[in-house]
N, CA and C atoms of all chains as a GROMACS GRO file, in nm:
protein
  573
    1UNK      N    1  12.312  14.833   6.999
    1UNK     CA    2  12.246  14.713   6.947
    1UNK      C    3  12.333  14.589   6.965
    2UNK      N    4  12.503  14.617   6.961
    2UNK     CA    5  12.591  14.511   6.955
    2UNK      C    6  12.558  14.472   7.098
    3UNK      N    7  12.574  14.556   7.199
    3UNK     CA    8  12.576  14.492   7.347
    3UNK      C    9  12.413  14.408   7.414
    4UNK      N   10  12.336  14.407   7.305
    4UNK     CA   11  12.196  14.346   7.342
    4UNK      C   12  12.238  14.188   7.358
    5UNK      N   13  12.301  14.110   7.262
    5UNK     CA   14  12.329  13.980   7.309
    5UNK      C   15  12.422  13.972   7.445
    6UNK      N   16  12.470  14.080   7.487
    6UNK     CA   17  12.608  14.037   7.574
    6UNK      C   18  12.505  14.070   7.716
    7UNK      N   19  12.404  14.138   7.731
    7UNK     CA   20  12.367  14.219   7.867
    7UNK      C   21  12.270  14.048   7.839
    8UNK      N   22  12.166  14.036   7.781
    8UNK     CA   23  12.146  13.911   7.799
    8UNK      C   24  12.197  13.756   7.811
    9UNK      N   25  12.301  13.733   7.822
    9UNK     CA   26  12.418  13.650   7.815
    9UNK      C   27  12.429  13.677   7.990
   10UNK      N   28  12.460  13.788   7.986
   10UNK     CA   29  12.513  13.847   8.197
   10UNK      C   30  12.384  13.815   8.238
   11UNK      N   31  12.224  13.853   8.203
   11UNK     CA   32  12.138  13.859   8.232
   11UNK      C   33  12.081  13.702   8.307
   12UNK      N   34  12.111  13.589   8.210
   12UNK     CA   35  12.069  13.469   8.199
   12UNK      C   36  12.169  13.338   8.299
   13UNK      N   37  12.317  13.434   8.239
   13UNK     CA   38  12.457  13.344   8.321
   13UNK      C   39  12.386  13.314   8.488
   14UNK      N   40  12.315  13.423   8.574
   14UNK     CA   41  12.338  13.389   8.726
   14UNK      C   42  12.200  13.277   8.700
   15UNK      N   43  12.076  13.294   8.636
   15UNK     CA   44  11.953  13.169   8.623
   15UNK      C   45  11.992  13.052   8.608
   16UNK      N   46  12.068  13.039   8.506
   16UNK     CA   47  12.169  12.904   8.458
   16UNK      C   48  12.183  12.841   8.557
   17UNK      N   49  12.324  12.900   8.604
   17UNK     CA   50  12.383  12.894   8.717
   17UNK      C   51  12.289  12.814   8.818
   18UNK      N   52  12.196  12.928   8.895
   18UNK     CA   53  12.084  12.866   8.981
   18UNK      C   54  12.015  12.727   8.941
   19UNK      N   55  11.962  12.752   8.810
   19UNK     CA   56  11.902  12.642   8.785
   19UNK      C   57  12.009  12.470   8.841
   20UNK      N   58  12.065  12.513   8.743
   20UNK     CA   59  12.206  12.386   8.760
   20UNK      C   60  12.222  12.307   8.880
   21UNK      N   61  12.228  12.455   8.991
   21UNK     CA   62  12.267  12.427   9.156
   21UNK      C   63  12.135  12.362   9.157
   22UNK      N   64  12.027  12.402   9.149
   22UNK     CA   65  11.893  12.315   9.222
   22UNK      C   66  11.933  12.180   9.127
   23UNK      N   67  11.959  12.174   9.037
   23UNK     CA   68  11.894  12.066   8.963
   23UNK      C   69  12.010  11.950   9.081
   24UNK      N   70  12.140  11.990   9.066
   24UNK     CA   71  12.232  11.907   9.103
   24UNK      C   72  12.216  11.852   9.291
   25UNK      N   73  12.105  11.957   9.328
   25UNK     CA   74  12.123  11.959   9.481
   25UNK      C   75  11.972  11.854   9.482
   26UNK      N   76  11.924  11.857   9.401
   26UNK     CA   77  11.786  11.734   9.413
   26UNK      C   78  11.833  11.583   9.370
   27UNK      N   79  11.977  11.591   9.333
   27UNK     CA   80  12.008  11.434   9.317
   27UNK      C   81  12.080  11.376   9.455
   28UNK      N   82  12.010  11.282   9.477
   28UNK     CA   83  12.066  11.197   9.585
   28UNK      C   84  12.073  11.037   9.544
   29UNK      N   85  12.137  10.971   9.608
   29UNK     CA   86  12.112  10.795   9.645
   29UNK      C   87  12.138  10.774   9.800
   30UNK      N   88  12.021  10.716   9.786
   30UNK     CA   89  12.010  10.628   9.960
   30UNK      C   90  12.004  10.463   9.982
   31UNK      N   91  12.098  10.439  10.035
   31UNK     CA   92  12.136  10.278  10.027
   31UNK      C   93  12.088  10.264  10.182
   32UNK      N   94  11.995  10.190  10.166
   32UNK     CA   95  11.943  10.103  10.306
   32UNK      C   96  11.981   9.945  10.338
   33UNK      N   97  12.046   9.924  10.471
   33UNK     CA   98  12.133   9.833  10.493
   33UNK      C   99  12.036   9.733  10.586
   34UNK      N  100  12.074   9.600  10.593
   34UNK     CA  101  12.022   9.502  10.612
   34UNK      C  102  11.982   9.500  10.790
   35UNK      N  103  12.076   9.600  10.856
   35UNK     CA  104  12.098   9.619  11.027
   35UNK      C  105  11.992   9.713  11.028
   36UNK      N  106  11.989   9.820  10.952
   36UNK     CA  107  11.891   9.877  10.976
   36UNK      C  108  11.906  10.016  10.962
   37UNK      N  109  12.062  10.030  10.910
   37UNK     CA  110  12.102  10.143  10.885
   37UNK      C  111  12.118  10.217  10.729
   38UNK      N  112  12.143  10.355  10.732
   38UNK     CA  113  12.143  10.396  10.569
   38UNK      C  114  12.222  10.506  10.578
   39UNK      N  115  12.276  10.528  10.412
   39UNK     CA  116  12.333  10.605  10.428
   39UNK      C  117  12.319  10.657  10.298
   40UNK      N  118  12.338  10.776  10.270
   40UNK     CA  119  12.300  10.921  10.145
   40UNK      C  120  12.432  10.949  10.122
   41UNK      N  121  12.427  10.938   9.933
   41UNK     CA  122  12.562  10.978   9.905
   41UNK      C  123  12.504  11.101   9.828
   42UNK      N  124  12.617  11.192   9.841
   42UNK     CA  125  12.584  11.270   9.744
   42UNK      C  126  12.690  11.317   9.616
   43UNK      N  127  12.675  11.400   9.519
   43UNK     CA  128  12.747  11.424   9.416
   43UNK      C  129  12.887  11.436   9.451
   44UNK      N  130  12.987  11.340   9.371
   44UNK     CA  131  13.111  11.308   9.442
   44UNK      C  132  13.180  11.161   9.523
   45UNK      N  133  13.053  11.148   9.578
   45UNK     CA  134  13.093  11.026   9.608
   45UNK      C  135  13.119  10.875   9.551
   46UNK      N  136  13.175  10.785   9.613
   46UNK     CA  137  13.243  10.703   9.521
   46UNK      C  138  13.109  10.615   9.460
   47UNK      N  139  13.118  10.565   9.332
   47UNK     CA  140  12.952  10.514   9.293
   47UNK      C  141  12.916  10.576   9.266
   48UNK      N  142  12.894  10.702   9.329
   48UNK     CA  143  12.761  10.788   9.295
   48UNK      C  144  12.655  10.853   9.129
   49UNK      N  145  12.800  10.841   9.068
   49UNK     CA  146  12.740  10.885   8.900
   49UNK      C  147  12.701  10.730   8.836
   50UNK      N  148  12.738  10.612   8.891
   50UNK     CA  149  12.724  10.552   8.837
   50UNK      C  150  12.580  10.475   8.868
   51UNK      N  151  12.525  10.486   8.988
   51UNK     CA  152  12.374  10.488   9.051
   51UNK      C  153  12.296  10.601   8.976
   52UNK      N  154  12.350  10.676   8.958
   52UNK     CA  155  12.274  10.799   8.917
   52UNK      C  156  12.288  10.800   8.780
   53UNK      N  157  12.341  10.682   8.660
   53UNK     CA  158  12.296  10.680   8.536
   53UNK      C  159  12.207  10.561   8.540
   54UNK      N  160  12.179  10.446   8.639
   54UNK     CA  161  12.139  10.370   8.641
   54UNK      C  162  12.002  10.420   8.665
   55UNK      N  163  12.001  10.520   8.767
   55UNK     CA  164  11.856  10.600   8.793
   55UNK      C  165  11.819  10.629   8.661
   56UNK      N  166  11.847  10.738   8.605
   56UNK     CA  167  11.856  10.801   8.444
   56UNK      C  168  11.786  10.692   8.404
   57UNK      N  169  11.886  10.570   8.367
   57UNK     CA  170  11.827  10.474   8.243
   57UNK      C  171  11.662  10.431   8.274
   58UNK      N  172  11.664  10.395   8.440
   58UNK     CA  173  11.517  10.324   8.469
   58UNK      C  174  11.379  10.450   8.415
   59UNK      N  175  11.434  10.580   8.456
   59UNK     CA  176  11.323  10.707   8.444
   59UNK      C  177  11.312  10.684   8.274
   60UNK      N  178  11.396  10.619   8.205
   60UNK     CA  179  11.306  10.663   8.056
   60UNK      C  180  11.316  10.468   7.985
   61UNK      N  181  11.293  10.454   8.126
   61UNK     CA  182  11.230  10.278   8.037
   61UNK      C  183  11.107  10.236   7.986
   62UNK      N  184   9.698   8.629   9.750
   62UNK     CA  185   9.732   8.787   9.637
   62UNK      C  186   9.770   8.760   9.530
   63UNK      N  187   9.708   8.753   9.411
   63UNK     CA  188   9.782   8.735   9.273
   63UNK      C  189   9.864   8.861   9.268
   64UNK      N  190   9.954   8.828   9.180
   64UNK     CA  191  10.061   8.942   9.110
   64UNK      C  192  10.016   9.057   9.073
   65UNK      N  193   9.912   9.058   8.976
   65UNK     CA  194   9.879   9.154   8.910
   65UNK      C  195   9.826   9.253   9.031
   66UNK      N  196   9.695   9.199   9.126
   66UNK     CA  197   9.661   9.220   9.216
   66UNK      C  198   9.724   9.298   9.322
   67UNK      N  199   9.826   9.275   9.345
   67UNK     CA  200   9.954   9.299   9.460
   67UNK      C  201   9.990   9.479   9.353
   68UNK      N  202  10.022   9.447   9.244
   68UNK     CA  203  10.090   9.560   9.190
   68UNK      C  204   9.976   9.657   9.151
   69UNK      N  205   9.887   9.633   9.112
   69UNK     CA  206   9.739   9.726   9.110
   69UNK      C  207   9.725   9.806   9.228
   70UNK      N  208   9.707   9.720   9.331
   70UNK     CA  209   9.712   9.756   9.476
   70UNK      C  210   9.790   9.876   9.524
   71UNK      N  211   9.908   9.801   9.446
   71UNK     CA  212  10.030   9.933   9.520
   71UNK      C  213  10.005  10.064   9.441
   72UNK      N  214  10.012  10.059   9.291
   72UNK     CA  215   9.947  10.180   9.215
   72UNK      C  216   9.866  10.260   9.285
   73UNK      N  217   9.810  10.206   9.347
   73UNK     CA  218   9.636  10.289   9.343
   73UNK      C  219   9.701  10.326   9.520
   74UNK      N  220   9.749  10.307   9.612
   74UNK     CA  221   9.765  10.308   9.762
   74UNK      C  222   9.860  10.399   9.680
   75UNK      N  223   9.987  10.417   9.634
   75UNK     CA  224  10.090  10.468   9.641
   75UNK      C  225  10.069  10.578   9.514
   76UNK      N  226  10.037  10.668   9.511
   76UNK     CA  227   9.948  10.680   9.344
   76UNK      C  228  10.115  10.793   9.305
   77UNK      N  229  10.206  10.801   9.358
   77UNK     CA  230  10.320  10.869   9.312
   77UNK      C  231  10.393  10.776   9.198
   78UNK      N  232  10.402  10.615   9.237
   78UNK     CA  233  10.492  10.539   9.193
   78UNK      C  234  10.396  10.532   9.061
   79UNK      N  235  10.449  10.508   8.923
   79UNK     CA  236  10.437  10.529   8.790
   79UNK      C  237  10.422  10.363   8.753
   80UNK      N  238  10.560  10.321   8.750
   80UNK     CA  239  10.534  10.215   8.757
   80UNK      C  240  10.609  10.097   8.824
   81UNK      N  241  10.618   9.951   8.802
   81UNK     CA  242  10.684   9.853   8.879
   81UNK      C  243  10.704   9.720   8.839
   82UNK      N  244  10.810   9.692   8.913
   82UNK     CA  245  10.827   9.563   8.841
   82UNK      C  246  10.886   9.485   8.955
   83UNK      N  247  10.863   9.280   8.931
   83UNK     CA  248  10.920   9.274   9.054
   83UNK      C  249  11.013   9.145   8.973
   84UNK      N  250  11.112   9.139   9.018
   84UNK     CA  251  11.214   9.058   8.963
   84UNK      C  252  11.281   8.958   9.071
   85UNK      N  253  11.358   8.823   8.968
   85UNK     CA  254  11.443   8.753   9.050
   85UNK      C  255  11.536   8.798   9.070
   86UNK      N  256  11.668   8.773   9.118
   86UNK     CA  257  11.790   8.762   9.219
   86UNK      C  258  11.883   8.821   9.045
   87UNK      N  259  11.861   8.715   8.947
   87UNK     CA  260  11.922   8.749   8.830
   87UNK      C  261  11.886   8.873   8.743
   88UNK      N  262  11.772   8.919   8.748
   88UNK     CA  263  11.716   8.990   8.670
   88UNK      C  264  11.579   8.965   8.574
   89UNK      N  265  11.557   8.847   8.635
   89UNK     CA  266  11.443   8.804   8.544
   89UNK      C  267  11.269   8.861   8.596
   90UNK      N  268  11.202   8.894   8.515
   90UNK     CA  269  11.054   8.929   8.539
   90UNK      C  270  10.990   8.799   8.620
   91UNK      N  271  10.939   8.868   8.711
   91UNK     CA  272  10.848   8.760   8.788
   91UNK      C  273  10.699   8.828   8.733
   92UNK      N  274  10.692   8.990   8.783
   92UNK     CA  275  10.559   9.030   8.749
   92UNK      C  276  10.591   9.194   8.759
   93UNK      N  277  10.473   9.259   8.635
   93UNK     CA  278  10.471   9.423   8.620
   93UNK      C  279  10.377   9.503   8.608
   94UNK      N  280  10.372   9.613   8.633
   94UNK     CA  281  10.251   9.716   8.534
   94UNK      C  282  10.232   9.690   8.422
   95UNK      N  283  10.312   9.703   8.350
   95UNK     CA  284  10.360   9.701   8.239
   95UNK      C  285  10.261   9.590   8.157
   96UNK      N  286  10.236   9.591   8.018
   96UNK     CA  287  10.156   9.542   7.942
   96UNK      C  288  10.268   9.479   7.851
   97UNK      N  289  10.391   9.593   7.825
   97UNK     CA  290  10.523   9.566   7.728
   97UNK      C  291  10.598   9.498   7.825
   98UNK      N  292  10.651   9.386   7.748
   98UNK     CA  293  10.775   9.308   7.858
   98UNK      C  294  10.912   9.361   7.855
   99UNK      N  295  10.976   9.402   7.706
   99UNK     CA  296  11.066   9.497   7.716
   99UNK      C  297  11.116   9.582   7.800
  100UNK      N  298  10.960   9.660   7.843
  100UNK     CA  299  11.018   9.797   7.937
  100UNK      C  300  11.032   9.749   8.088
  101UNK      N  301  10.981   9.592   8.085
  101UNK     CA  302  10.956   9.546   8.229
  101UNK      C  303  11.104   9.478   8.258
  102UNK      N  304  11.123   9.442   8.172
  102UNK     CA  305  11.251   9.342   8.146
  102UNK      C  306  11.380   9.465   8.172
  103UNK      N  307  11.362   9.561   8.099
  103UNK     CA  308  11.465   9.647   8.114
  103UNK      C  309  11.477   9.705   8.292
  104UNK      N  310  11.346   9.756   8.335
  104UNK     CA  311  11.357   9.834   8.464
  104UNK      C  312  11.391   9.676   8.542
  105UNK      N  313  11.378   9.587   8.530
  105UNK     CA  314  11.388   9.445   8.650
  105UNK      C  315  11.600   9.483   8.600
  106UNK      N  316  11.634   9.465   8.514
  106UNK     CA  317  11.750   9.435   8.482
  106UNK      C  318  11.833   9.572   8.538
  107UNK      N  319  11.792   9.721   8.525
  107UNK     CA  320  11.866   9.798   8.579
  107UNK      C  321  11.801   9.800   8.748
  108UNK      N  322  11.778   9.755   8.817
  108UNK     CA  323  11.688   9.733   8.981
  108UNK      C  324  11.764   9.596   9.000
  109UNK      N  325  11.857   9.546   8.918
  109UNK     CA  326  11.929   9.399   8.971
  109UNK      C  327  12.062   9.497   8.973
  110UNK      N  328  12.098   9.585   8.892
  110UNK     CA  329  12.244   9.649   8.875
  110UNK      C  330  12.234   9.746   8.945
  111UNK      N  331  12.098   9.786   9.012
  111UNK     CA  332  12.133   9.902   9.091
  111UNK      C  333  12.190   9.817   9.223
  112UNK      N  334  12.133   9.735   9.271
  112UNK     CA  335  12.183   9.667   9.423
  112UNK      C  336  12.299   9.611   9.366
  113UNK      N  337  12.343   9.531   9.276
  113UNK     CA  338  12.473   9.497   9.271
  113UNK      C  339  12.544   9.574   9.242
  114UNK      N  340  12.544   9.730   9.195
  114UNK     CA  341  12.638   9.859   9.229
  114UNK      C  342  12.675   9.911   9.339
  115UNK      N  343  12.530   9.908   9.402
  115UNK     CA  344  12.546   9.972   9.534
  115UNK      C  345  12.617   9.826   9.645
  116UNK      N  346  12.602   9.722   9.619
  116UNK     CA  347  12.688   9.641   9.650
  116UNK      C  348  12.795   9.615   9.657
  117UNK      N  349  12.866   9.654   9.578
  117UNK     CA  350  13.050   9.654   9.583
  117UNK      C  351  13.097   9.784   9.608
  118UNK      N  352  13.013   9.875   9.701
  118UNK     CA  353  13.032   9.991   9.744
  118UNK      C  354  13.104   9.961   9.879
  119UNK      N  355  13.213  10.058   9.898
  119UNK     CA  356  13.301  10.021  10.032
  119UNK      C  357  13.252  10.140  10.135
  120UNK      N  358  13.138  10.040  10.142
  120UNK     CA  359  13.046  10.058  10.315
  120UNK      C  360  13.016   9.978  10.383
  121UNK      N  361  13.154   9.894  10.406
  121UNK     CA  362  13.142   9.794  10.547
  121UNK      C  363  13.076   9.696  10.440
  122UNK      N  364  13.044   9.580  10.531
  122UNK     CA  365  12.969   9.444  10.492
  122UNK      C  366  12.879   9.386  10.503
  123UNK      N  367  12.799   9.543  10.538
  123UNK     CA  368  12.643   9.516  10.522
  123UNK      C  369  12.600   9.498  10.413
  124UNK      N  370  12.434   9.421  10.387
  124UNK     CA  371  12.395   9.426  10.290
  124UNK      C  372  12.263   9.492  10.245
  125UNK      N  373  12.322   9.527  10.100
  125UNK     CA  374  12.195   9.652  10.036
  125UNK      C  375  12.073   9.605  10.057
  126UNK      N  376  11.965   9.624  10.131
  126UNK     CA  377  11.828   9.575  10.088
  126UNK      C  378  11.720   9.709  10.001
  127UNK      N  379  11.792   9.824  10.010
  127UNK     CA  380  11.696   9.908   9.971
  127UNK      C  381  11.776  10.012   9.908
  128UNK      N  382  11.713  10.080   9.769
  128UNK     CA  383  11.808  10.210   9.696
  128UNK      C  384  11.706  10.242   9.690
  129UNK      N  385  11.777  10.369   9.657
  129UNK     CA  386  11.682  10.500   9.622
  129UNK      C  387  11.747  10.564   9.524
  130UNK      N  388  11.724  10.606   9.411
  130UNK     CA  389  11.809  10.755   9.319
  130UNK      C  390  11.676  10.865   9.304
  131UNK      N  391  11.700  10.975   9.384
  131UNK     CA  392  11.668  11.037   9.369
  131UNK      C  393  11.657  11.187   9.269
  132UNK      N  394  11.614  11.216   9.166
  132UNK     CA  395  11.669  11.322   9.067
  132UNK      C  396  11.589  11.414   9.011
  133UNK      N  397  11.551  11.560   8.957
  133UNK     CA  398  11.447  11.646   8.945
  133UNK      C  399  11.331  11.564   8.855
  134UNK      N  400  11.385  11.468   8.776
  134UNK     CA  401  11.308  11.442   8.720
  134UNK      C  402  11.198  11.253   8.771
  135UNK      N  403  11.231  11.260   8.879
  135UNK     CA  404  11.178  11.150   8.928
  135UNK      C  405  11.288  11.100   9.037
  136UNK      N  406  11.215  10.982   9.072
  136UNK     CA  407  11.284  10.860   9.192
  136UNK      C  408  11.270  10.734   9.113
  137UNK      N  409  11.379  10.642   9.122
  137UNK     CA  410  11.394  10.502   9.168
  137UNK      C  411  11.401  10.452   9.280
  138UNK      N  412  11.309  10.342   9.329
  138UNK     CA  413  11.341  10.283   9.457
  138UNK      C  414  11.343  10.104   9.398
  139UNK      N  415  11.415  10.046   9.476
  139UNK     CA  416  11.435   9.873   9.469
  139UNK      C  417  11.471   9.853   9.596
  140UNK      N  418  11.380   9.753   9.623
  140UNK     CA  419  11.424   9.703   9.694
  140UNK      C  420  11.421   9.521   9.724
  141UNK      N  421  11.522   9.485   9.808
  141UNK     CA  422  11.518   9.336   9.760
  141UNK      C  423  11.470   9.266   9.912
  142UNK      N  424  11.408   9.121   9.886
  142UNK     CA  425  11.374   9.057   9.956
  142UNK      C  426  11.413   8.925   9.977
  143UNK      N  427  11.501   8.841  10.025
  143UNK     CA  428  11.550   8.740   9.981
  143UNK      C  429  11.623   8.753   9.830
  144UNK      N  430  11.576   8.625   9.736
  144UNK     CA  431  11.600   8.654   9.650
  144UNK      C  432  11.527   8.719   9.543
  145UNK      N  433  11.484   8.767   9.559
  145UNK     CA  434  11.346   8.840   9.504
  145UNK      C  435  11.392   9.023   9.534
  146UNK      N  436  11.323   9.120   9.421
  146UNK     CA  437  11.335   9.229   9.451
  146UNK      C  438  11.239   9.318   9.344
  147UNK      N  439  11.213   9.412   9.418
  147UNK     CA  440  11.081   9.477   9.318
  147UNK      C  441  11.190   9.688   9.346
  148UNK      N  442  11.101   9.692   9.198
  148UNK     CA  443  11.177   9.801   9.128
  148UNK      C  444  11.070   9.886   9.106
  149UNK      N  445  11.060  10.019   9.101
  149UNK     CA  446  10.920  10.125   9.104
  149UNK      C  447  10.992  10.230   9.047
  150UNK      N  448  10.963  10.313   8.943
  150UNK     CA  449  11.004  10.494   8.920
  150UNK      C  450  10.872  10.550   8.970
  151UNK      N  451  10.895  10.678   9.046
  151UNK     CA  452  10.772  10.736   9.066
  151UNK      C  453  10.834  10.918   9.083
  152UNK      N  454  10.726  10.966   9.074
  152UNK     CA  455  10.711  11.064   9.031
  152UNK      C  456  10.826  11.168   9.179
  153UNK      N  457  10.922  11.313   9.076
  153UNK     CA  458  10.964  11.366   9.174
  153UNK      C  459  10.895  11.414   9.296
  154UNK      N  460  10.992  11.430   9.360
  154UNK     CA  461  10.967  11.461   9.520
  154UNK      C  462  10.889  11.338   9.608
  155UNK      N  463  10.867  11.238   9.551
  155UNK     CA  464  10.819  11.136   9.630
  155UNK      C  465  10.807  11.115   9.744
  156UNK      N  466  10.772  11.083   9.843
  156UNK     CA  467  10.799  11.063   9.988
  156UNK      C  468  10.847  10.925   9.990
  157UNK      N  469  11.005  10.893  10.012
  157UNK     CA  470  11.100  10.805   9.956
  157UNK      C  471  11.016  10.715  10.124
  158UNK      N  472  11.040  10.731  10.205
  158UNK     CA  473  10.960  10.618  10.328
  158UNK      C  474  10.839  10.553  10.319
  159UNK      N  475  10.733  10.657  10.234
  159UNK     CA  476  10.656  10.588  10.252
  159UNK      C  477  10.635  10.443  10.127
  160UNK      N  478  10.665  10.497  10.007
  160UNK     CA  479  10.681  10.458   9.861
  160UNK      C  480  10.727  10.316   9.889
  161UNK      N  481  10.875  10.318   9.993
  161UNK     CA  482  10.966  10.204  10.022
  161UNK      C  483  10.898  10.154  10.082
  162UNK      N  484  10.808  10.180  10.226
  162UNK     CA  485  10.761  10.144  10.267
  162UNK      C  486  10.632  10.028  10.198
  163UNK      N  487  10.537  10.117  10.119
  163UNK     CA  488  10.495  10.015  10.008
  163UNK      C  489  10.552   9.925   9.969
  164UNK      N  490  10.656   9.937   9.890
  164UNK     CA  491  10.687   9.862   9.840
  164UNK      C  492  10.745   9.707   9.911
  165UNK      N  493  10.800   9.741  10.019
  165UNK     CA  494  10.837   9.620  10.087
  165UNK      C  495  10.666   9.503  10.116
  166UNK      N  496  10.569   9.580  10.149
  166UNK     CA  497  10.456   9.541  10.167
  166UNK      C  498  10.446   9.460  10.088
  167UNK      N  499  10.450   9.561   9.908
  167UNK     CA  500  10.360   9.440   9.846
  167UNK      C  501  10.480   9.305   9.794
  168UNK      N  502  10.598   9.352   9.824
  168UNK     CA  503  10.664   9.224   9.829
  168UNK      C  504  10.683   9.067   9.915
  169UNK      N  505  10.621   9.176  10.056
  169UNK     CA  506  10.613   9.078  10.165
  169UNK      C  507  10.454   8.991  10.097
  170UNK      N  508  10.380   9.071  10.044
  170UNK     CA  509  10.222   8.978   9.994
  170UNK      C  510  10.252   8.884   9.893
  171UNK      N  511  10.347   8.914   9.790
  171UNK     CA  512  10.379   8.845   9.714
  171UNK      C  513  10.470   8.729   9.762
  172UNK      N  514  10.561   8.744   9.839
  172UNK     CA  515  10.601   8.602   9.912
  172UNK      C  516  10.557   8.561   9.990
  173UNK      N  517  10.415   8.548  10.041
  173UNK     CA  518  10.341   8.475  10.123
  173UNK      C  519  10.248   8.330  10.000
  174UNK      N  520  10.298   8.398   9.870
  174UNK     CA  521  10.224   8.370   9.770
  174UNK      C  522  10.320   8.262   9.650
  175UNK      N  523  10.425   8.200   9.689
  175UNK     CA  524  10.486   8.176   9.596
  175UNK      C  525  10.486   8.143   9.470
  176UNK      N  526  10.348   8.020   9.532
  176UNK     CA  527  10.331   7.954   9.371
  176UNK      C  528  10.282   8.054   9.283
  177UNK      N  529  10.239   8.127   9.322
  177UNK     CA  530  10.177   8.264   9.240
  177UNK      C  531  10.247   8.289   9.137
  178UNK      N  532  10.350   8.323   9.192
  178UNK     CA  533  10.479   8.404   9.137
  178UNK      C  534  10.507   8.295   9.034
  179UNK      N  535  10.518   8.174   9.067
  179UNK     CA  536  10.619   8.103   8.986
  179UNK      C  537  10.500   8.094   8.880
  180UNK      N  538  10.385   8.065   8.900
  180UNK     CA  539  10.313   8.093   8.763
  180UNK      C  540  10.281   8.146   8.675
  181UNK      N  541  10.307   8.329   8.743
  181UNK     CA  542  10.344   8.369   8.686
  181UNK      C  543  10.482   8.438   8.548
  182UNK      N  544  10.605   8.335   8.613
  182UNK     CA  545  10.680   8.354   8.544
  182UNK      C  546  10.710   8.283   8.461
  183UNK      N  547  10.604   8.143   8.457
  183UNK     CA  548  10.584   7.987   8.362
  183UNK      C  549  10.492   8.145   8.226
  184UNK      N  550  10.444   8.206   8.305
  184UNK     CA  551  10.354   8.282   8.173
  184UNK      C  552  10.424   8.397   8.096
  185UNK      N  553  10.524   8.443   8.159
  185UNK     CA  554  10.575   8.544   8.045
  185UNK      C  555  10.756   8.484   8.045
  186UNK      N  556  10.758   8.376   7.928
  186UNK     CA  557  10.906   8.357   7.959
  186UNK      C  558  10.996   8.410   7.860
  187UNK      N  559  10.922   8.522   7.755
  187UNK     CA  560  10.952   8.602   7.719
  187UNK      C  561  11.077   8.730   7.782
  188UNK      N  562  11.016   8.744   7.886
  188UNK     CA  563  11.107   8.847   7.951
  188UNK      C  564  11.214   8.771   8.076
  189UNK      N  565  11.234   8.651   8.080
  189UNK     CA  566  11.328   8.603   8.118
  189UNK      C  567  11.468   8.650   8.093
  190UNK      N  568  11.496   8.658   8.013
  190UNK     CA  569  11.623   8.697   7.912
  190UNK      C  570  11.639   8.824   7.942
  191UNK      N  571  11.608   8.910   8.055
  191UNK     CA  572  11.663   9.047   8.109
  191UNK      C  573  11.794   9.026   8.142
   0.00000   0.00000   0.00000
């Protein structure tokens, strides 16, 4: 009975996990430049969390 | 093209984008979906900080005319036109080309239109103060 929370804990850890990866792999920013060019940053890059709370704030205005 | 007109337009052609707003250079409301000026005032004011973020980004010395944040739970796109720039959230997975694509449109209709604009922003000077 003790090991019922722990096999569900192992059970749930790899979904998490997955979930997380998709959630984090659907964030992008794309900066389109005046020449005609663009470019995609992704998680890590310099700016990047800080576009991506600015996104955040506009989705619950 | 009146304002309202222009942004109705894009709603209904673009039916992903939720909603929009189109702002000055500073942040101020020119024109929105929006019925509340608050929420219009707020999305014009973070769509002025998104290009001036992505602006002091060290990528050469081009300049931003178009963002995107893309995230599970939706998109932002802005994009600017002169001094002028219009701001949209629309629904995830968007098709970010075409949306932008809109959107430059109904900005290009709206500056064919100036006095429009400016009358419209003699009418809500309420949301100036973004």
């Amino acid at each position: 009975m003790r090991k019922a929370p722990a096999f569900l804990l192992l059970g749930l850890a790899p979904v998490l996990y997955l979930l997380r990866r998709r959630v984090a792999a659907s964030e992008r920013v794309s900066l389109h430049y005046d020449d005609g060019s663009a470019v995609t940053l992704e998680r890590g890059a310099p700016g990047f969390d800080r576009l991506l709370a600015l996104g955040r704030d506009a989705l619950s205005a | 093209m009146d304002p309202a007109s222009a942004l109705a337009d894009l709603t209904e052609i673009s039916s992903q984008v939720r909603s929009v707003v189109v702002f000055e250079d500073g942040g101020s409301v020119l024109a929105s979906t929006w019925g509340d000026g608050d929420s219009a005032a707020r999305l014009a004011r973070i769509g002025h900080d998104l290009l001036s973020a992505a602006a002091v980004m060290p990528l050469g010395s081009r300049r931003v005319t178009q963002v995107e944040v893309a995230m599970a739970i939706g998109s932002v796109f802005v994009v600017r036109d002169g001094d002028r720039g219009i701001a949209a959230t629309a629904a995830a997975g968007s098709l970010s080309g075409l949306v932008l694509y809109d959107l430059r449109s109904c900005l290009g209709a709206l500056a064919k239109d100036p006095e429009l604009l400016a009358d419209t922003q003699s009418e809500q000077p309420s949301t100036a103060d973004a």
